[in-house]
N, C-alpha and C positions, 0 to 999 in steps of 0.2 A: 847678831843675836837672833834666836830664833822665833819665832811665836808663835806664841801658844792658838788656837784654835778653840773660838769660844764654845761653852758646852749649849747644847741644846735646853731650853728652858720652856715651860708649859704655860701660857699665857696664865698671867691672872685674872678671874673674877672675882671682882668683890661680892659678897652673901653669898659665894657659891661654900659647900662644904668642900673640907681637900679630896685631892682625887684619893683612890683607895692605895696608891702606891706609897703615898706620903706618912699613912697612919702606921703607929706604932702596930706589935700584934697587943690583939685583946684589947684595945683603943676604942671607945666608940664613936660612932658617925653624928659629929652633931649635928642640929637641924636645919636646913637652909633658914636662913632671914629671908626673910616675906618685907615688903612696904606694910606699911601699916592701912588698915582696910578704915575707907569711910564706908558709913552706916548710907543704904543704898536709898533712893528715894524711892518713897511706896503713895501705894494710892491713886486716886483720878490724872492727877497730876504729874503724877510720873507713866502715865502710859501716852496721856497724851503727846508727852514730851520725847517718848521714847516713837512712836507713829512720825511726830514731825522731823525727827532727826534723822528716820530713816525712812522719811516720802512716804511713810507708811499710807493705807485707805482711813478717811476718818468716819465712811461710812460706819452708824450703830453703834460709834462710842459712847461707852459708858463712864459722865463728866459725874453722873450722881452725888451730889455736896462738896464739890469741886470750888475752889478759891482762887478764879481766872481774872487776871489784871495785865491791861495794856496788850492783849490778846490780839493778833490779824488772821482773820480764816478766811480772808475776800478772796472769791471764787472757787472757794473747797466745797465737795461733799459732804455735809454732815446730816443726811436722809438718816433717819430715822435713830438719831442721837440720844441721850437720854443725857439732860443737865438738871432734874430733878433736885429739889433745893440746894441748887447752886448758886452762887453768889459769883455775878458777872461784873465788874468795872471797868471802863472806856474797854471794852470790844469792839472791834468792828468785823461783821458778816455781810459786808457787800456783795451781791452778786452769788450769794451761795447756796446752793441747795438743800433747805431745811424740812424737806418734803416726812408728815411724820415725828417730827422731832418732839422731843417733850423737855417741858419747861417749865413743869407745875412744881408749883410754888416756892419757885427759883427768885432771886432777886437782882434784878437788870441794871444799873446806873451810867447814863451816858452810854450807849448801846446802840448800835447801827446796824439795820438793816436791810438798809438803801438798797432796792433793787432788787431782795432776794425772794428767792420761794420758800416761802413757810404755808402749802396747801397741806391743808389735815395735821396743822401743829397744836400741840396743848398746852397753851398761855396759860391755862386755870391756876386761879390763886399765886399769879405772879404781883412782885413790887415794880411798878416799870418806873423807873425816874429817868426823865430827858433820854429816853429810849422814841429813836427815828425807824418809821416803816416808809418813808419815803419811795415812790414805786415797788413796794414789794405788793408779793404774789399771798393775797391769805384767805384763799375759800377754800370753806371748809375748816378753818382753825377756829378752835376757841381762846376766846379774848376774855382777858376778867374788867369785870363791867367797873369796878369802880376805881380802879389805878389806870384809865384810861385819860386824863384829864392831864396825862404829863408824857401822854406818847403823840407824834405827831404822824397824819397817814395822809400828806398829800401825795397824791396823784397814786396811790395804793389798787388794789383792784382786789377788794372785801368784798365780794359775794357770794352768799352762803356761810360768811364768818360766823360766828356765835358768841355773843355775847353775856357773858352770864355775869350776875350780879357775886362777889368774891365777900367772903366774911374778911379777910384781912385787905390793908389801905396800906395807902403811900405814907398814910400819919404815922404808921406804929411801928418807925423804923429804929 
């Protein structure tokens, strides 16, 4: 018996359209299938995210009404950041340089930042709850005077800090 000689056959893709050899004439080309697209994240949020995943610089990120939870930036750049009424929970910013940064009237809970430089930062009109300055660096920063009573600043180095008295309290959470 003799055998036959298999024919030559064009790989398949699945979604792909046929090739143009396959179409009848006057056939049209239908549209490739696409995955179906999720809706992309936008916002503070998604740029930060988009920076960390690609080592990006975090100097002069704009966190602006950002919703930051379980967050780690210990020993990153965040000089001259903007978290502007952002709402912070258990971050930690050990060791980081917050040189400039702004944080007015952002809200902190359980927040560290042990060790870091925050020289010429804008605390004004923040909530700090159980928010640690533990060795950090803060002259020149202004501090809101009355949500002070639940941040803790051992061995801190506050000279020239500024303390100003804030219309909004730790009460009116």
């Amino acid at each position: 018996m003799a055998r036959r000689r298999p024919e030559a056959r064009t790989p398949e893709v699945r979604g792909a359209a046929p090739a143009p050899t396959d179409r009848l004439p006057g056939e049209a080309v239908p549209p490739p299938i696409e995955a179906p697209r999720r809706s992309a994240p936008h916002g503070p949020e998604a740029e930060l995210a988009d920076r960390l995943r690609t080592n990006a610089s975090l100097e002069g990120i704009d966190l602006r009404e950002a919703r930051l939870v379980d967050l780690v930036f210990d020993g990153k750049n965040l000089a001259r950041a903007k978290f502007s009424e952002a709402e912070l929970v258990r971050c930690s910013f050990v060791g980081c340089s917050l040189v400039g940064a702004v944080f007015f009237g952002a809200t902190l809970k359980e927040v560290s930042f042990a060790r870091a430089d925050l020289e010429g930062a804008d605390l004004d009109y923040t909530s700090l709850v159980d928010v640690g300055f533990q060795g950090a660096r803060l002259r020149g920063a202004s501090l809101p005077g009355r949500s002070l009573g639940r941040a803790r600043f051992e061995e801190s180095v506050r000279t020239g800090a500024l303390v100003r008295l804030s219309a909004r309290r730790n009460d009116e959470e």
